[in-house]
C-alpha positions in Angstrom: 13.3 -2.3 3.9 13.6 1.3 2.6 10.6 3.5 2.3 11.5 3.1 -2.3 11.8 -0.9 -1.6 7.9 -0.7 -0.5 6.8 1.6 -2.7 8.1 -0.6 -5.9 6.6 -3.2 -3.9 3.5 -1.8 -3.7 3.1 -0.4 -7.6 3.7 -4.1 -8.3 0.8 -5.7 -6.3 -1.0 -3.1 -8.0 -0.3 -4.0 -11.3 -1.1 -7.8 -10.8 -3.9 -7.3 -8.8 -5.9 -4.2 -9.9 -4.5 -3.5 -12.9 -2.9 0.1 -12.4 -0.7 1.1 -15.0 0.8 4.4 -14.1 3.8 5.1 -12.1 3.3 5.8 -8.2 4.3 8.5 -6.1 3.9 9.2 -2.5 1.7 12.2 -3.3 -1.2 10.3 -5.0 -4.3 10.1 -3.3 -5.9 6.3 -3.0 -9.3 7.3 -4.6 -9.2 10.1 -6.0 -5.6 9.5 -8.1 -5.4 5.7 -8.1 -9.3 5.8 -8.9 -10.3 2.8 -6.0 -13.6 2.1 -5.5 -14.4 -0.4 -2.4 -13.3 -3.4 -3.8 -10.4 -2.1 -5.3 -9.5 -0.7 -2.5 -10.3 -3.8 -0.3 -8.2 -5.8 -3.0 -5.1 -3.6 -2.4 -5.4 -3.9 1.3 -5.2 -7.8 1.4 -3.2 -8.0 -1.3 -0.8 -5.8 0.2 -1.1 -7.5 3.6 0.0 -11.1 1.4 2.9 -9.3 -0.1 4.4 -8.0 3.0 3.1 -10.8 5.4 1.5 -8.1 7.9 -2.1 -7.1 8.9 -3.5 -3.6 8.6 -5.2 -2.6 12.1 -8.9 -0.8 11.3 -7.8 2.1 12.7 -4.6 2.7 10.7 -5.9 1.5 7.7 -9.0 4.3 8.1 -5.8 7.1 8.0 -4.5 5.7 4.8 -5.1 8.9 2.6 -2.2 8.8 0.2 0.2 5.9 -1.4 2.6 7.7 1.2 0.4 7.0 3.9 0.2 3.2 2.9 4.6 3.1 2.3 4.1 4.4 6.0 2.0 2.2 7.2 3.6 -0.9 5.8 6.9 0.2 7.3 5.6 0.4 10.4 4.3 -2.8 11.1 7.2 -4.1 9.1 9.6 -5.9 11.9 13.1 -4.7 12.2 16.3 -5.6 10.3 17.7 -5.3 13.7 16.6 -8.3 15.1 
């Protein structure tokens, strides 16, 4: 899955699930641009988690600055189209 396939992915789970309207980019910060408060933000995280069937470890999710940081993190724990 391409880094544009996740990001489209994740725009959508945040339209259905928090209700953000505007168009992501990469370079958008998660609380200060996307406006999350904690359960907002907590909502994402699951939500996200459901959508791409993988589980955020604490420590990686605590680095997750930008909606370029989550695309990253998602395609990291994403397994590979190799197998």
């Amino acid at each position: 899955m391409t880094s544009e396939e996740i990001l489209a992915a994740i725009e959508e789970v945040a339209r259905l699930h928090i209700g953000f309207t505007a168009t992501l980019r990469p370079e958008m910060r998660m609380v200060e641009d996307l406006e999350l408060d904690s359960l907002k933000a907590m909502t994402l995280a699951v939500e996200v988690e459901n959508r791409f069937r993988i589980c955020f470890d604490p420590a990686l999710e605590a680095k997750i600055e930008t909606v370029g940081d989550l695309v990253s993190a998602v395609a990291q724990l994403l397994p590979d189209d190799d197998d």
